[in-house]
Every structure is written in C-alpha cells, then in structure tokens.
N, C-alpha and C positions, 0 to 999 in steps of 0.2 A: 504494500500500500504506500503510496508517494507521501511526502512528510507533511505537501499540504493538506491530503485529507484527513489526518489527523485535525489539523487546528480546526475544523470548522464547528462554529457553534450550532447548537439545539436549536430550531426555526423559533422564531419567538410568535407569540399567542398573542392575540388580542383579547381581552377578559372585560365580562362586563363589570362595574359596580356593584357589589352586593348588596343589600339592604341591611341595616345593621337591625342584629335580634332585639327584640324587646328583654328585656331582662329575666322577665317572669318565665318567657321560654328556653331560655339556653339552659343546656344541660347541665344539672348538678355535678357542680364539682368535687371529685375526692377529697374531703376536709386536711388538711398536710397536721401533720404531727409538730411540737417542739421539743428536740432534742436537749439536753444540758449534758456537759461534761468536763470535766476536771482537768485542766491546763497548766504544764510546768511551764513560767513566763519568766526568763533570763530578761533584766534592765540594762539598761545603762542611765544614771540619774547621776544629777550634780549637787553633792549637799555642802553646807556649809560649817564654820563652828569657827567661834572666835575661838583667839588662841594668840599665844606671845613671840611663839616660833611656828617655823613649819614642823618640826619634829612633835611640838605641842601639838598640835596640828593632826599629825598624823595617828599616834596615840589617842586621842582625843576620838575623831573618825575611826578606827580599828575598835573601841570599845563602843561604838554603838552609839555616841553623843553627836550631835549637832543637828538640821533637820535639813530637808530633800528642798533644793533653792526649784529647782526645774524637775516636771513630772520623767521626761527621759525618755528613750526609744527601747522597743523590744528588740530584743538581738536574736532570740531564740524562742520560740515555741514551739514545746511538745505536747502531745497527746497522753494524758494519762490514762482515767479511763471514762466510762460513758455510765453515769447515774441514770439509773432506771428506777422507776416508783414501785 
C-alpha cells in the first residue's frame, strides 16, 4: 500500500443538532461512591525561631521549637491504605 494511503482521513459526516434532553428524561445515573484513604505526605516547609546564633538556631529547630513561617510543597506522596466503613 503506497505511504499516501495511509494518511488519508475518515470522510467526515455532516450531523445534525441534537435537541438537548429534558432533564427528567435522561437516564439515571450510576450514583459514584467517595473513596477516603490514608496518605504518607513528605513536606518541605520553612519555619522559623528566634535565636542568638545559627547553631542556636539549629538546636532550637532539631528539638521541635519555632513555628512553620510558609505552608510548603509536597515532595512525596504515598498511598497507604484505603479506609473502608
């Protein structure tokens, strides 16, 4: 078969306008579920802490003290598992 009958497209259709359904007649839709499930969420966040040195500083942030200045970007997220009722 030559390489241009490959390219040729599908004839194209003329269609008419549909009428759109009235609401009360369009088919019942299968109602969709909501899932929940339990997510390991890796941060990255900027906090702060006053402090005298940087080394204070660091100490200071190492034991858990100062607070989150910027919410932060997700780096990683896993799938733990899927809560069912």
């Amino acid at each position: 078969m030559p390489a241009t009958a490959a390219l040729k497209t599908a004839p194209q259709f003329e269609t008419e306008p549909q009428p759109k359904e009235a609401p009360q007649l369009r088919a019942a839709r299968q109602p969709t579920r909501l899932f929940h499930a339990r997510m390991l969420v890796t941060r990255v966040e900027e906090w702060c802490v006053e402090a005298g040195t940087p080394e204070e500083a660091r100490a200071l942030l190492a034991s858990g003290a100062g607070h989150r200045c910027t919410p932060g970007d997700s780096v990683q997220v896993e799938f733990e598992s899927l809560l069912e009722d």
